[in-house]
N, C-alpha and C positions, 0 to 999 in steps of 0.2 A: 568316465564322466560322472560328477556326483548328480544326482539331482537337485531340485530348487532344496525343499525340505534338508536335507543335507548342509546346504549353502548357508540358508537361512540359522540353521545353529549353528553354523562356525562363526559369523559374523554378528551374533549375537554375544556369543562366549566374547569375542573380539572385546565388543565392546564393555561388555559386565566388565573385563581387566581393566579398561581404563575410564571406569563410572566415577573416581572422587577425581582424574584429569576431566572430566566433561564438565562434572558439576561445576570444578572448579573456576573454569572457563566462562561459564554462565554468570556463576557469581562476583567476578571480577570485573567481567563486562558492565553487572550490574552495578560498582562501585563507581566507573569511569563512562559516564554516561555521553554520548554528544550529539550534537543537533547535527540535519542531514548537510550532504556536501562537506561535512566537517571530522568524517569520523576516521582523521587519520591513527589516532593510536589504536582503536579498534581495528581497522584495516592493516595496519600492522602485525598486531597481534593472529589477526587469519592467516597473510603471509606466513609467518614465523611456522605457526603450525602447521600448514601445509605441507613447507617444506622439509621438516621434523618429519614428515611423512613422506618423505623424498617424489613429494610432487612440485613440478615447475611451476609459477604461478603469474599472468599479468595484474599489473595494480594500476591504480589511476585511471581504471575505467571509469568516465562519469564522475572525473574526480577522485574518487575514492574507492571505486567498486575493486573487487579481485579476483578472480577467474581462474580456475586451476583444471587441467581433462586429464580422466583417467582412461586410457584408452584399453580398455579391453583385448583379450588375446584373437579376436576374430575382429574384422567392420560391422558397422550394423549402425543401426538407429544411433544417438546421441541423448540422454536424458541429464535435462537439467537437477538440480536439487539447490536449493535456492534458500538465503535466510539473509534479513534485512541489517543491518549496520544501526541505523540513527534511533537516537531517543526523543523524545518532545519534552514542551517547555509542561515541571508539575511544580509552582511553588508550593512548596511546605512538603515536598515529599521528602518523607526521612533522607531516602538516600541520592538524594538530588545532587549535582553539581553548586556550587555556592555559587559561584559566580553566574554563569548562565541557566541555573533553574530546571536545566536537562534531568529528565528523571527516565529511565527502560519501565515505565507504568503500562505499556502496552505487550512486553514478553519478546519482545526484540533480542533482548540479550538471549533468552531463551533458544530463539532460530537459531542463534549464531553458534551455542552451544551444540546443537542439534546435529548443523549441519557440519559441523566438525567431529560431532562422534561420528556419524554415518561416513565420513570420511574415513577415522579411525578403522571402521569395520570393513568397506569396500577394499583400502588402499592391499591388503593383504594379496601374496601373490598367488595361495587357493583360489582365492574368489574372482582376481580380474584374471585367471586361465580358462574362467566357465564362462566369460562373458565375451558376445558377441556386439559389441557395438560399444560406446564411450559416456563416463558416467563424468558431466560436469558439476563443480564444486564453485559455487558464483554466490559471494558475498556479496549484495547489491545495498547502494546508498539511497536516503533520503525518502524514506514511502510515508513517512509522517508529512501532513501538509502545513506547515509550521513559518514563521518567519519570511511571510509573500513575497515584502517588499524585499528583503534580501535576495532572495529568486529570482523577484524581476531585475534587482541589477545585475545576477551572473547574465544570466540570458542578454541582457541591454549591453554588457560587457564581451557576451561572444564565449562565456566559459563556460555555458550550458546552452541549449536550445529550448529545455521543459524544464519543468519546475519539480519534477522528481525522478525517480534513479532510473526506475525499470524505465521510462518515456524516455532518457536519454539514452540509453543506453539501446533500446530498439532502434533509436534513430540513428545511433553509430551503427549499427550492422550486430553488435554482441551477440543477439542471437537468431543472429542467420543460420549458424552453422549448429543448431540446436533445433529438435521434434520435438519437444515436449518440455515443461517446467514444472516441478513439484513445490512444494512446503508443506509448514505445518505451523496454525497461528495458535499461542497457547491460552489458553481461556480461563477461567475460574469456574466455581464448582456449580454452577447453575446452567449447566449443559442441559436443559431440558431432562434431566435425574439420568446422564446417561454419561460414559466418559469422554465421547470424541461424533464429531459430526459435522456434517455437510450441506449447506447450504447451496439450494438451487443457481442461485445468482445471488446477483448485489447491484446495488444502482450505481450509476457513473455519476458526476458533476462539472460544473464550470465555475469560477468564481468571479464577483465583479468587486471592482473598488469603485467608489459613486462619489460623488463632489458638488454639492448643490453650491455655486457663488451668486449670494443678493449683493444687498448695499447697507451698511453700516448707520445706525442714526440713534441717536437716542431713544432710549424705549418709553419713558417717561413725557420729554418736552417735544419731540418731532417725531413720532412714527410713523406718518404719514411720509417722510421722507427718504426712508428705509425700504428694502426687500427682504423678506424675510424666510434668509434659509432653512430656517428649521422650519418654519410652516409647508415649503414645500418637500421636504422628508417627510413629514407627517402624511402628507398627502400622499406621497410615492408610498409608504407603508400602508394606509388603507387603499388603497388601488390596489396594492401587489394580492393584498386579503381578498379582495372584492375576484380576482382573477381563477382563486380555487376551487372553486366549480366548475371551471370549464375546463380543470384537467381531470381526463379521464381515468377510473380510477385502476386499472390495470396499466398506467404507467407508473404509478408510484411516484407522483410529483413531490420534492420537499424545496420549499423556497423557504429558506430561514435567517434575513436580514437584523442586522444590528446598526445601531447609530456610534459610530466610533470619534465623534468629535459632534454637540452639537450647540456650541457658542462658544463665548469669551469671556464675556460678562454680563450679568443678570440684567443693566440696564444701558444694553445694547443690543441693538437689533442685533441677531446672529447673521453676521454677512458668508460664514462658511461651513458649511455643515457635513459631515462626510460619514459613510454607511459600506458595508461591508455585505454580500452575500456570495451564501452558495446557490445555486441551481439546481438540485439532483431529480434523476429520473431514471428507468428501467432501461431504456434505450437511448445511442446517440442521438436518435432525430426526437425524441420525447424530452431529452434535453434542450436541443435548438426552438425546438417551439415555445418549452416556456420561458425559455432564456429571451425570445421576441416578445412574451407576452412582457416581462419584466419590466424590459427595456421600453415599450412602451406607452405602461406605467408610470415611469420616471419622466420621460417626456411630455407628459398629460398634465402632470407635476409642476413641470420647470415652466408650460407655458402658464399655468395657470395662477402662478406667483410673481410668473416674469424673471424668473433665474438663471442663468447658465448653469450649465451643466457639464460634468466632463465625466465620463462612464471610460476604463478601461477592463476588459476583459482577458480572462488567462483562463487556459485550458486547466481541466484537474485530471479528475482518471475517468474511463469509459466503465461500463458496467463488467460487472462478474462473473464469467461462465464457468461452472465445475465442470470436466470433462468428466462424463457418465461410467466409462469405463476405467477411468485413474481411479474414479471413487468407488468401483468395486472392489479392485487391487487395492486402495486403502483399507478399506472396512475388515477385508478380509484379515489383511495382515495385523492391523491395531486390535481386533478380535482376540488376535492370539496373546495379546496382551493383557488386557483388559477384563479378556470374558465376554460369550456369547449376551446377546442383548444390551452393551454395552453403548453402540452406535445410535445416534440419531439423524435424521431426518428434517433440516429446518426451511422453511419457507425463503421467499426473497427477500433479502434484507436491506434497510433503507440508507447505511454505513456505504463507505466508499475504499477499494483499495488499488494501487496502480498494476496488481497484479492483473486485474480486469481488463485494463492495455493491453496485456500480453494474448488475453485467452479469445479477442480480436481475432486475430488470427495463427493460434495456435492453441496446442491441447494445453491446459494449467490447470493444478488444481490446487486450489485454498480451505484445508480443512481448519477446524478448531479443535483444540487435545486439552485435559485437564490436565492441571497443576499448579494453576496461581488462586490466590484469594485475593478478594476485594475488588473492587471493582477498576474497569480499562480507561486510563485517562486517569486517574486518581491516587490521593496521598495514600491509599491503603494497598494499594497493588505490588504484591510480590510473589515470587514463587515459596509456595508452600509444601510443594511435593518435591522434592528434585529428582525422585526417580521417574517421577509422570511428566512433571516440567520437561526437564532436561534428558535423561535417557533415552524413555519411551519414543520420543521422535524421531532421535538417532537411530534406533532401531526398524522403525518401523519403515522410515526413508531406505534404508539398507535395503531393508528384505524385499519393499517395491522394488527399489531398482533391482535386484535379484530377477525377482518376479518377472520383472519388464525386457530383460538382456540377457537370461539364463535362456534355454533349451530353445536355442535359433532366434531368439528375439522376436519371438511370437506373438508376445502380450503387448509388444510396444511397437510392432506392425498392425495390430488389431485397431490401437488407437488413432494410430498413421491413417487407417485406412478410413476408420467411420469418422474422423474428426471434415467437421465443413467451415470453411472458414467464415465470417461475417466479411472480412474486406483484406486484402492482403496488406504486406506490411508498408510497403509502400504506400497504401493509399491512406492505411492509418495514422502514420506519418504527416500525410498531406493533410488531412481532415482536423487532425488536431495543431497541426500547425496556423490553420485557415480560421482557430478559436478565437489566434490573440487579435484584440480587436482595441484602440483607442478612439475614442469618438467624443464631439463635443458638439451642442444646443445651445444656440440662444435663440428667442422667442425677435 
């Protein structure tokens, strides 16, 4: 029986053989960018290599998603390893899609490299004779939250239930048959001067689309005979300000509303006005409260201009739990990469991922690793390192799972055991089902 250390450099050697197949992987992805629910020739492309790897693989999970188990030579725990499919909309990024604006500005393509080398390194039949339990390989779709209204018609169509992959894809069952989920998000070099790290949590959200309807009338000869929707957006916009003091400051309230439509014409009353926000906060019920204060805002609004109003709601992600003990096993192993004092430590962050769905009711952990510049969401973001981008991750997922399913599956019984759920998956299911909300006000 080798031990972990042992493992751990064979499947490192593993991978170093096939560092310019990983890179290249990454960097192709990055060429062929696509928006979520859309990412067939990426999801393809996972296929392909999996099976190159002579593992079986389902696809069209969630649309898109693709699933591969590497079943270990003993039972034992089951550990996910997870990396995202979609890009989002960057115009002007160099290497954007022309037609649809898709740009991987968030290190997407990154994941998918990643978790294809860790693939590369695990698939070895050394390494899955040492392991006790089954290492899954799950490309998931759409965790960018990008093009709503398209969302809301799968879901209104019946080819989605939620509006991003890991929510759909909990809500099919996908990962029932799954303890735990890993990744690794890639960041740029302002890791707090350190190369990889950990955030406590992350806030959840909700989102609304808002529709103030007045009455049309010349703005000049008769406005007295008009209702004026953009005055009462105006209004709903200082009500929602006026609101943020009475959230408390250990929920981490961020309500950040925009006006997405607000006239026709200069000298017309604006009879239709329409507004966009998120909701975000530390916890679901921190969420629901302000999402009531919001909502009651807008109503204070509509009566107070005399508008209708139409408010639908859709769920986004739940907040972000790092499992304490994945992120030992992380550090330790990235350590070995990196170098002692390399690791960071970061507070709650105010950003949103659907990973945080998952960590609901199961262990997940969402790190950040260096190797992109420029900044996330922008025309400057690329991988700059490919051995930190892209390798590093591959590696470091390996050797956890190692870690976690080598000698009795010890380390990923430990996390089995001290993990406590917030709500099982059922009721998570239910709760964020119980989001989507359409409602309308007239005075």
């Amino acid at each position: 029986m080798a031990n972990s250390s042992e493992l751990k450099q064979k499947v490192c050697k593993a991978i170093d053989a096939r560092r310019e197949q990983i890179i290249g992987i990454g960097e192709s992805i990055m060429d062929a960018p696509e928006l979520g629910f859309k990412e067939q020739k990426t999801a393809g492309r996972v296929k392909d290599i999996l099976g190159g790897l002579g593992l079986q693989s389902e696809s069209g999970l969630a649309i898109t998603g693709v699933k591969a188990v590497l079943k270990g030579a003993k039972p034992g725990p089951t550990v996910a390893i997870m990396g995202e499919l979609d890009a989002l909309q960057v115009p002007g990024h160099p290497r954007a899609d022309g037609d649809t604006n898709a740009a991987h500005a968030c290190g997407h393509n990154a994941q998918i490299a990643g978790l294809m080398g860790a693939a590369m390194g695990l698939s070895q039949p050394a390494i899955v004779e040492e392991l006790e339990g089954n290492v899954v390989f799950f490309a998931v779709p759409a965790e960018e939250y990008v093009e709503i209204e398209y969302r809301i018609g799968l879901v209104k169509s019946g080819a989605t239930s939620f509006l991003t992959g890991k929510q759909e894809l909990a809500k099919l069952g996908q990962f029932d048959d799954i303890d735990m989920a890993m990744m690794i998000h890639t960041t740029g070099p302002d890791v707090s001067e350190g190369s990889m790290g950990i955030g406590r949590s992350s806030n959840g959200f909700l989102a609304k689309s808002i529709r103030f309807i007045g009455k049309a009338s010349h703005a000049g000869g008769s406005p007295e005979r008009g209702v004026n929707a953009l005055y009462a957006a105006q209004l709903a916009l200082s009500a929602i300000n006026a609101q943020r003091e009475t959230f408390r400051d250990e929920d981490c309230v961020r309500v950040h509303p925009i006006i997405t439509k607000g006239g026709d014409l200069v000298n017309i009353i604006p009879a239709e006005v329409t507004l966009e926000t998120y909701v975000r906060a530390k916890t679901a019920d921190a969420i629901l409260d302000a999402a009531h204060k919001v909502d009651r805002s807008l109503r204070g609004s509509a009566i107070a201009m005399g508008c209708k109003l139409e408010v639908e709601t859709v769920p986004g992600n739940l907040p972000l739990r790092n499992d304490p003990v994945l992120a030992n096993i992380f550090q330790e192993n990235a350590e070995t990469l990196f170098g002692k004092g390399t690791f960071r430590e970061y507070g709650h962050g105010g950003g949103s991922t659907d990973a945080g769905d998952l960590s609901q009711f199961m262990p997940v952990l969402h790190p950040m690793m260096t190797g992109a510049a420029g900044t996330h969401h922008q025309t400057d973001w690329h991988i700059a390192d490919p051995d930190a981008g892209y390798v590093a991750p591959a590696k470091t997922l390996a050797m956890m799972a190692i870690d976690l399913l080598a000698n009795g599956a010890a380390k990923a019984h430990e996390v089995i055991d001290r993990f406590e759920p917030i709500m099982s998956r059922r009721e998570y299911v239910n709760r964020q089902q119980a989001v989507f909300k359409t409602e309308t006000f007239s005075d």
